[in-house]
Each structure stands twice: as C-alpha cells, then as structure tokens.
C-alpha positions in Angstrom: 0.0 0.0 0.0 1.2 3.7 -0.2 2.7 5.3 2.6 -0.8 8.0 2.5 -2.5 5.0 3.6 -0.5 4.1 6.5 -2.0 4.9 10.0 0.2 7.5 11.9 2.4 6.4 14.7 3.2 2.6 13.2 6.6 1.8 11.7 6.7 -0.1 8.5 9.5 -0.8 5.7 9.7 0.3 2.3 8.8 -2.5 -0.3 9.0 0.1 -3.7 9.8 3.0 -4.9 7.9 4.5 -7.9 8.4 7.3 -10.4 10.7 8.7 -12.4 14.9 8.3 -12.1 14.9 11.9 -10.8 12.1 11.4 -8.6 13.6 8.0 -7.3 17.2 9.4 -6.7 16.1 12.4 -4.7 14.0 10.4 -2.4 16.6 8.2 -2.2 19.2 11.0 -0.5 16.2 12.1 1.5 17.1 8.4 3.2 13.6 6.8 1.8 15.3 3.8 -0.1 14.0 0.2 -0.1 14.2 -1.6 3.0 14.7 1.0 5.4 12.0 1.3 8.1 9.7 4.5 8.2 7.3 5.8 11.0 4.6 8.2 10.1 4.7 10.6 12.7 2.0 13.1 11.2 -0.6 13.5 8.6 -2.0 16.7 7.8 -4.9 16.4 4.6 -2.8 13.9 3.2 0.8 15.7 3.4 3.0 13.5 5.7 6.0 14.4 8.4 8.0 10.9 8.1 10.6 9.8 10.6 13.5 8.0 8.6 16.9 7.3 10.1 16.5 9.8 13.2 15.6 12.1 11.0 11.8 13.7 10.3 10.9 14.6 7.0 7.8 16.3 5.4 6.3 14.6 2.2 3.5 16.1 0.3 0.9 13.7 -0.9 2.0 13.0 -4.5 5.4 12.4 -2.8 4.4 9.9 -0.4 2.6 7.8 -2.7 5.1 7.3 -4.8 6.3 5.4 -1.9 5.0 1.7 -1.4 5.4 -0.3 2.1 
C-alpha cells in the first residue's frame, strides 16, 4: 500500500519505490530507499511528516505515494 494509507504512529519498511529516475534518486538521498524502516509521525490532509533514520521529514501527498510499504 502507499505510505498516504498508513495509520500514523506505526513503523513499516519500504517495499518500492515508484516514479521517475529523478524522482527515485532524490527520495533516495532524502534516506527513503528500499528496506529501510519508516514511521509516520503526522498526517495533515494527506501531506505527511516521516521519521526515517532519526531524522523527520515532510512529504507532500504526491510524494508519499510514490512510496510503497
């Protein structure tokens, strides 16, 4: 499922990443590659804040469901 379906405050791992090379590769230095585990932290009308590596980061929606756990 996309990571805009998952319920805030549960930790799941990235199964695939979709979209474009660009798209891919700058997710991919924002830490979001496949494996790594993700915790939504907060969902605001669909835009996400994401914790990855002890790091939070903000996703809007489009973003996040390029994003597959």
């Amino acid at each position: 499922m996309p990571l805009t379906m998952a319920p805030v405050g549960e930790t799941f791992v990235i199964q695939k990443i979709t979209g474009k090379d660009e798209i891919r590769q700058h997710l991919a230095e924002l830490g979001f590659v496949v494996g790594t585990s993700v915790k939504v932290v907060n969902s605001i009308s669909g835009n996400l804040i994401i914790q990855v590596k002890d790091c939070r980061v903000a996703l809007n929606k489009s973003m996040a469901n390029r994003i597959v756990i």
